[in-house]
N, C-alpha and C positions, 0 to 999 in steps of 0.2 A: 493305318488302324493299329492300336496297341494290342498286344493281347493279354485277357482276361481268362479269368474265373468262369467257366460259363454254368456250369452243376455238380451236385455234391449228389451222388448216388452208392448209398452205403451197402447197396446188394452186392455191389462189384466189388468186393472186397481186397482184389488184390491191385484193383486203379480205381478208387473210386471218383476220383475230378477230373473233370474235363476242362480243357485246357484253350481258347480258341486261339490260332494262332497270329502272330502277329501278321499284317499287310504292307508291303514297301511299295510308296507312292514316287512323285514324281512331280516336276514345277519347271516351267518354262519364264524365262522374263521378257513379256511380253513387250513392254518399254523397249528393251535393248533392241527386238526383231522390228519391231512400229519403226523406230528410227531408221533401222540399217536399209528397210525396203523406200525409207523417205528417202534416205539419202541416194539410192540407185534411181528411184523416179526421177529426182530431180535434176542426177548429174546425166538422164537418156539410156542409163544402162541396164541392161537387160540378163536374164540371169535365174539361177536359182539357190533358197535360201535353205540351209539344211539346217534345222531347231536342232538345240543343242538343252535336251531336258537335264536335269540334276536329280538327282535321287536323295529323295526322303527318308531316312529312318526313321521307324518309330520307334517314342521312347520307352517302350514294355516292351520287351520278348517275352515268348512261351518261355525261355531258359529263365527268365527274371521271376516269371508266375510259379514254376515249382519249385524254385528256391525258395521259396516264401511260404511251401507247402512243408509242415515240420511234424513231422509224429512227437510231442513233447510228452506222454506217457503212455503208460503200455500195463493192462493187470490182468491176469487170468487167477482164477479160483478153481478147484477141482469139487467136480460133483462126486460125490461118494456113492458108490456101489451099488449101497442100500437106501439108494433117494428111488423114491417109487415115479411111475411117470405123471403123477400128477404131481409132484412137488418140482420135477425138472419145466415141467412144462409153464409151471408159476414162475420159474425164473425166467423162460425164454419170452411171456408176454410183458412178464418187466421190463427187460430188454427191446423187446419191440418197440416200446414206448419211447425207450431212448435212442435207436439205433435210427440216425439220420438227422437227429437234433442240432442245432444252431445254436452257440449260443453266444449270443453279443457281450465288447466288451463291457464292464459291470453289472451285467445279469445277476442275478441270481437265482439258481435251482432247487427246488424243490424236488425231493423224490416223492412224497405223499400226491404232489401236486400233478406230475409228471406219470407214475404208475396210476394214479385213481387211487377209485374206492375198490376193494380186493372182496368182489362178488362174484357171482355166476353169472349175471348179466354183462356186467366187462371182460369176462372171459376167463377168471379165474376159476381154480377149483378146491376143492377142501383136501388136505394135505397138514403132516406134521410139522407144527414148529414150536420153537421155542416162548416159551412165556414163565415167568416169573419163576427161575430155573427148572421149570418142566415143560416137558416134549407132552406137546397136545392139539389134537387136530382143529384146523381153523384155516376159515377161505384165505389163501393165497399162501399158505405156508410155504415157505422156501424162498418168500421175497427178498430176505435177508441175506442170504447170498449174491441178490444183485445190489440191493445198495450197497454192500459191502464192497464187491467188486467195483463198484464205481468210486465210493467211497477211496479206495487204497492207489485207484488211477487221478485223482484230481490230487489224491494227496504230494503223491509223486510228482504230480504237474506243476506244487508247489501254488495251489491254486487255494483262496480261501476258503478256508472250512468255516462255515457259519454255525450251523447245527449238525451235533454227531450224538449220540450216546452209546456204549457200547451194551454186548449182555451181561448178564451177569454172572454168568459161567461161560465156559472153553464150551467153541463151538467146532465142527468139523473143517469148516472149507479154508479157516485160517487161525493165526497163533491167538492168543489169550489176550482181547485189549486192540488186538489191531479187527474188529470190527462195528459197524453200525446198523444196529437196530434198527427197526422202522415198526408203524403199526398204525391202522387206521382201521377206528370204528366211534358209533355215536359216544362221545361224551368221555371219547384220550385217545390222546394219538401223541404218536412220539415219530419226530422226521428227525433225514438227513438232506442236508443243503450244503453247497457250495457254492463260491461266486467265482466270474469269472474278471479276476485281477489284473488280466495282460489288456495290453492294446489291441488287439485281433481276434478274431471272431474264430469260436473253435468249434470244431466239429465233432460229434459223438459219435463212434461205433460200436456196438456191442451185439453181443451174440452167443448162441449156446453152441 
């Protein structure tokens, strides 16, 4: 039996794949043994036959599986001081959303799509953020610190960037230009999306 991939559990943060491990089988030739008891029957000889198995490798190891296991980016953003716990907590159900996600080669991601709609019903809550370079409260403020941070990890990952836009003033959690906006409400909304470019299916972790 080869081993495999068996689950992706992003709680576990410091192992999160499980791994199953490989099985080393075994084969007798059966042919070869039929014959040799033929040939004793027939010549009167009496006796005993000891099998003589070969051993199977399989062609996956667990060593093959987590080689193939590759952290290809890595972002953190710092929450400032003065983020109240409703606007930290808008980034960590952003994050929820994405913490455990899959996503196959040529996917592409939505974060609009992916966080929702940013109400009190999906869990968000009213909080400061930025809009048309003013700080003004509005359900799910602070989301822009996760797309950001996601944004600056695919970037890294050299992964395509489909849709970004940045603000339009200097924000807290990173430099001038290196972030992405997001916004959803009836009638505009502005995303950010990335595809994924590689041949292999990538894993998302994220967290506050």
């Amino acid at each position: 039996v080869d081993a495999k991939l068996t689950y992706f559990y992003p709680q576990y943060w410091d192992e999160p794949f499980g791994v199953q491990k490989e099985v080393y089988g075994c084969s007798i030739d059966i042919n070869a043994v039929r014959n040799q008891i033929l040939t004793m029957a027939s010549n009167g000889q009496s006796g005993s036959i000891e099998l003589q198995p070969v051993t199977i490798a399989p062609k996956v190891t667990e060593a093959d599986v987590r080689k193939n296991i590759t952290l290809i980016s890595e972002c953190i953003t710092p929450i400032d001081k003065s983020s109240t716990t409703a606007r930290t907590d808008n980034i960590r159900v952003a994050f929820s959303r994405y913490n455990g996600k899959e996503v196959l080669p040529g996917e592409t991601i939505s974060f609009n799509k992916v966080a929702g709609a940013r109400t009190m019903e999906t869990g968000f809550q009213m909080a400061i953020e930025y809009a048309n370079g003013l700080s003004v409260p509005g359900w799910g403020g602070g989301v822009c610190q996760a797309s950001t941070t996601i944004y600056k990890a695919a970037l890294c990952a050299n992964l395509d960037i489909v849709s970004r836009i940045s603000h339009s003033d200097t924000v807290t959690y990173t430099e001038f230009g290196q972030d992405a906006t997001v916004y959803y409400a009836s009638g505009r909304k502005i995303d950010f999306s990335f595809r994924n470019n590689t041949n292999s299916k990538i894993y998302i972790m994220a967290r506050v």
